[in-house]
C-alpha positions as CSV (number, residue, x, y, z in Angstrom):
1,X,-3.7,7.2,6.9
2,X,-3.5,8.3,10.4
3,X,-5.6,11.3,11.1
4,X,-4.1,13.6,14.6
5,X,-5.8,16.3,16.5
6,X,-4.1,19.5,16.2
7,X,-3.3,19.3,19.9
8,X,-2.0,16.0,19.5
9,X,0.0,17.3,16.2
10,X,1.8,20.2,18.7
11,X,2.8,17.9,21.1
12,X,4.4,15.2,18.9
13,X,5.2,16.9,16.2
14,X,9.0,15.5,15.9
15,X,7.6,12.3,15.8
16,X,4.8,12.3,13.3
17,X,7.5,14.3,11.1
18,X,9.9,11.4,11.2
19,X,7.3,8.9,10.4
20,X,6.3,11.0,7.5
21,X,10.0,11.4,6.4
22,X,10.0,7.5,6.4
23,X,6.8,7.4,4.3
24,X,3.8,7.3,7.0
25,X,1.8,10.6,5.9
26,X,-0.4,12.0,8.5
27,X,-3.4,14.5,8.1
28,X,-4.0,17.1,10.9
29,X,-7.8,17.9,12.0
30,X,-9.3,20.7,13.8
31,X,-12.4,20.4,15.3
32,X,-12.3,16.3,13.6
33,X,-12.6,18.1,10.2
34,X,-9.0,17.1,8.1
35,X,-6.8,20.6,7.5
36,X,-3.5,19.2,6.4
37,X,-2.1,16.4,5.2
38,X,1.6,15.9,6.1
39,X,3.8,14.1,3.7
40,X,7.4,13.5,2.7
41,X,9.2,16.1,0.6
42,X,10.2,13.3,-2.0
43,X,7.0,11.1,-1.7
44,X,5.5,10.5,-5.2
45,X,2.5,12.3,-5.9
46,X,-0.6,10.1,-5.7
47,X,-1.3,7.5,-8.9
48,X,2.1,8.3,-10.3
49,X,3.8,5.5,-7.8
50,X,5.4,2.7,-9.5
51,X,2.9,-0.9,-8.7
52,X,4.3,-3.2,-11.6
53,X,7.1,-5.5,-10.1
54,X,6.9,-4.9,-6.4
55,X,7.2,-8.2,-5.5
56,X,10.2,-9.2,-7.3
57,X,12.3,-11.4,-5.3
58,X,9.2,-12.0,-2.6
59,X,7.3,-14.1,-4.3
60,X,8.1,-17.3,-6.3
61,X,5.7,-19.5,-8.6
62,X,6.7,-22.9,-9.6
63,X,8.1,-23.5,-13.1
64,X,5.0,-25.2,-14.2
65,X,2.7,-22.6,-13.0
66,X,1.0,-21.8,-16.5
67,X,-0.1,-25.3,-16.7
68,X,-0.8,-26.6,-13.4
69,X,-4.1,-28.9,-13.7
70,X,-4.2,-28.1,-17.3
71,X,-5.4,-32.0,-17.1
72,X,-8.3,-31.5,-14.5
73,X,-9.9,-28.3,-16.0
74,X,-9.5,-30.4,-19.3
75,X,-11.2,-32.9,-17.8
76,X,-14.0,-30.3,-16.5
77,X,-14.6,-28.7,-19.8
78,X,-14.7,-32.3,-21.3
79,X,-17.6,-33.5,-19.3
80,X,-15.4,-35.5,-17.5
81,X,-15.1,-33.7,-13.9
């Protein structure tokens, strides 16, 4: 997470908002030491967000992917590898 100064935070302050609004949270320090952390009004609150499934439609594994070399680990736990 991006950490700004609070100078830095005055000066661009439209711009870290929009990135916030578009789910890029920002903490402000003063002095180095974190004050605030800046996030969107609808963001979901840390450990709730939703993990299972996020890569549906990304990611494809072949049919066979439950037994693919099934035969050479056999063959490993057979003495034969």
């Amino acid at each position: 997470m991006r950490t700004v100064n609070m100078h830095e935070a005055k000066t661009h302050l439209s711009r870290f908002v929009e990135a916030a609004a578009k789910g890029e949270p920002f903490v402000i320090a003063r002095a180095g030491k974190p004050v605030v952390k800046v996030v969107a009004v609808d963001a979901p609150d840390p450990g709730t967000a939703r993990r299972t499934g996020f890569l549906t439609g990304k990611v494809a594994a072949p049919e066979d992917f439950d037994r693919m070399g099934a035969a050479e680990i056999g063959a490993m736990f057979e003495g034969g590898g």
